[in-house]
N, C-alpha and C positions, 0 to 999 in steps of 0.2 A: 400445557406445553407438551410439545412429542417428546418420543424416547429418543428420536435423532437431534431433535436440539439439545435436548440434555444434555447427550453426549458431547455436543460438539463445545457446550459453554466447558462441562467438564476438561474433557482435554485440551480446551485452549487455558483456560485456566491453572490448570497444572504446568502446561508449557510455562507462563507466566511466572506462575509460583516460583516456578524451581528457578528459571532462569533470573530473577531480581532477589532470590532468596538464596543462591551463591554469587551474586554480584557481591554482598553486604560480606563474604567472606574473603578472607586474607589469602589463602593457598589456592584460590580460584584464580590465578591473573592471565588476563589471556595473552601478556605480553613478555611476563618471565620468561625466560631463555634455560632450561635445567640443560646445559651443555654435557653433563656425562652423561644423562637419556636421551641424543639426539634418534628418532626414529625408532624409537621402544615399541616394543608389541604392548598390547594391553596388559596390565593389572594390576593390582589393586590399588595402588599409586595413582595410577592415571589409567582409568578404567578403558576411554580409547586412544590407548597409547599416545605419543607425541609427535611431531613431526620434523622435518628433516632440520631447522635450528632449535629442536628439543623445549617447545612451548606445546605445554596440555591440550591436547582435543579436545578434550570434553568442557575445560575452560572457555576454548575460545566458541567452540560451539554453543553452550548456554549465552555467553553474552552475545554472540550473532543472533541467536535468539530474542533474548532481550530488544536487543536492535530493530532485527527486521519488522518485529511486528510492531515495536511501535512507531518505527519512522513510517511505517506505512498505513496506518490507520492515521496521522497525524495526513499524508499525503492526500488519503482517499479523502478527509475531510476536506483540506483545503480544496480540492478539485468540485467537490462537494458546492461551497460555500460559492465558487464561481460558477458553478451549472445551475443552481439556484436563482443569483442574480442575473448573470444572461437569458437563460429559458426564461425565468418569471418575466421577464422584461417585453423578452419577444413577445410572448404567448398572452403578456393581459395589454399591451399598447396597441396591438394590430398594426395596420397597414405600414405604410415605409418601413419605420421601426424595426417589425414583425419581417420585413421579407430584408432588408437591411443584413439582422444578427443570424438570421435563417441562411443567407448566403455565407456567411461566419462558418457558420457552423456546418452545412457541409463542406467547406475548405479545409477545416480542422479534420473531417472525419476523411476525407477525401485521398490527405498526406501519408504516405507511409510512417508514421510515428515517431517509429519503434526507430528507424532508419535514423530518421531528424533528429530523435535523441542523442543517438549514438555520435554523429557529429558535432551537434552541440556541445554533448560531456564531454568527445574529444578535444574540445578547443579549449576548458578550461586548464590552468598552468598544470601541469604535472608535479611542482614542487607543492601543492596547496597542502593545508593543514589535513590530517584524516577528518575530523569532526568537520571542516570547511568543505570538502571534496564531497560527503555525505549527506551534507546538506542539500549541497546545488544538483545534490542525484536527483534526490524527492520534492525537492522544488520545481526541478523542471518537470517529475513526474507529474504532479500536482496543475504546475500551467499546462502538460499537453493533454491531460487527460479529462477534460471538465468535456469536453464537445458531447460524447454521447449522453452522458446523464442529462446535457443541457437538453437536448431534443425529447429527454421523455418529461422532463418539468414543464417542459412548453406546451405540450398535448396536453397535460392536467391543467395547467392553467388557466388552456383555452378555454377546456371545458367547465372552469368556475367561475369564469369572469364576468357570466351575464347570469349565475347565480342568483337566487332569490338574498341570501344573505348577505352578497354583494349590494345588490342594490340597494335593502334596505338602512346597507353604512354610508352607500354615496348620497340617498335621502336627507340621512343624519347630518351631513356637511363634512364625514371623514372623508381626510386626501386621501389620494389615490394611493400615495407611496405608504401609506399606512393600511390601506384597504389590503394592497397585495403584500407587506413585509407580518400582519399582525394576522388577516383572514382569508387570503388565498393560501398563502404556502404553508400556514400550520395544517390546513387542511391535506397536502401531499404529506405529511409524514410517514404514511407505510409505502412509499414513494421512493422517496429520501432515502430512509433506513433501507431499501431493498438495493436502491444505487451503490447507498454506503460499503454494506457486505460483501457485494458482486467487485466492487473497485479495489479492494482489500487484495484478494487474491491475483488481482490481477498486476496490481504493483508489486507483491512481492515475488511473483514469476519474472518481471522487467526488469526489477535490481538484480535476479539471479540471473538473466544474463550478462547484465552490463557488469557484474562484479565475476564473471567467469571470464570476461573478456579485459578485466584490471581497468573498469572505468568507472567501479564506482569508489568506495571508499577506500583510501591509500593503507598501507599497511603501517604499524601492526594492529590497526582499528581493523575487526571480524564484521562481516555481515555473510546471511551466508551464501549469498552471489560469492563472495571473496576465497568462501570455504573450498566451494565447488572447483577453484582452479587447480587444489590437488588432483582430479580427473582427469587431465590433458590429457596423462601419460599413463593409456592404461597399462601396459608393462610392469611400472611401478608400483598400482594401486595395490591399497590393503582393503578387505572388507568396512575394516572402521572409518576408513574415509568416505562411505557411502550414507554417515551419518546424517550432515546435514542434507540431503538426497529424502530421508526416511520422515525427517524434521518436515521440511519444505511440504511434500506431501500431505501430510497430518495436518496441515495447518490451511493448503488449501481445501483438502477436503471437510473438515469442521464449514470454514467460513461457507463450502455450496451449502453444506446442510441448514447452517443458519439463514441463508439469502432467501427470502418469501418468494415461494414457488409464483412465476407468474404475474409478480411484484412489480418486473423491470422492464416487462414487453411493454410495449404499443400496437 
């Protein structure tokens, strides 16, 4: 293993640590109100000071934390789990089938997204529960984002469908849906895993928009899209509100280091 995956296991590991390792404490709540510290400078109390209804930064920061990364590797999976079953699908059936989900899929990549998101999450109710509102963020990430992984599972597919190993399971009398759920696609797994990690970072730059723009998770649930809407007004800003800014960061650049150079082209 290199010294930049090290690192990158390390410091996403530590982000993890710290952040579910003050979840489990009391004085960490990222929703306590300390009203005689509204807007406190840092220390040692609350290391990045509070903000203006005097609830801990650094509280709600860790749990955003918490948050974002795993609503988002929970995402990248799901997106995962459907580029899988659509590409495998295309890529070992061939003909109709094959130009059928192929036509899918560039339609999916075709759409402005990021845009159709944005509309979508707007139409959900505004009074919705935070934990309900968070969910339907990363679930729709989840349904809009499967189109390109689907396209490089498809290419590997194609190229194992008429495989020696294949053949000799269809000899054997195994179906087909067995051929490709047990002996084509375990074959993609440095495939997979490289989709996995590349999708990672990309969801959670998407909720940092939509939670800058108050469409993803409701308040006082943190994510740290949510964080970031301290920024609007740079006049007001403190340096320590540039936290989740430094956070986000760190966490994208880990997961490139982690993502197999070369893994994800076609």
């Amino acid at each position: 293993m290199t010294a930049r995956r090290l690192f990158a296991i390390a410091a996403l590991g530590l982000l993890l640590a710290t952040s579910f390792g003050a979840g489990l404490l009391p004085k960490f709540s990222y929703s306590a109100q300390h009203r005689e510290f509204t807007d406190a400078a840092p220390s040692l109390r609350f290391p990045l000071g509070t903000d203006e209804l005097g609830r801990d930064r650094m509280a709600r920061l860790l749990s955003a934390t918490r948050v974002s990364l795993v609503f988002a590797a929970a995402a990248s999976l799901g997106a995962l789990i459907l580029a899988a079953l659509i590409g495998g699908v295309a890529g070992y059936c061939g003909g109709w089938c094959d130009r059928a989900l192929v036509h899918g899929i560039d339609l999916m990549l075709s759409l402005p997204w990021l845009f159709l998101l944005l509309a979508v999450r707007a139409l959900l109710p505004l009074n919705a529960a935070p934990l309900t509102s968070l969910l339907a963020t990363y679930a729709l990430l989840a349904l809009l984002g499967w189109a390109s992984p689907a396209r490089v599972v498809r290419a590997g597919v194609r190229s194992l469908r008429d495989s020696e190993f294949v053949l000799q399971a269809r000899a054997e009398g195994v179906t087909e849906l067995r051929i490709l759920l047990r002996h084509v696609l375990p074959n993609l797994r440095p495939i997979l895993l490289a989709q996995f990690w590349t999708s990672i970072p990309l969801f959670i730059l998407t909720e940092a928009n939509l939670g800058f723009l108050g469409l993803s998770a409701g308040e006082p649930f943190p994510t740290w899209g949510s964080l970031l809407r301290e920024l609007q007004d740079p006049l007001l800003v403190r340096p320590e509100a540039f936290a989740p800014v430094a956070a986000i960061a760190l966490s994208v650049v880990c997961f490139k280091l982690l993502s197999p150079r070369g893994g994800y082209q076609v």
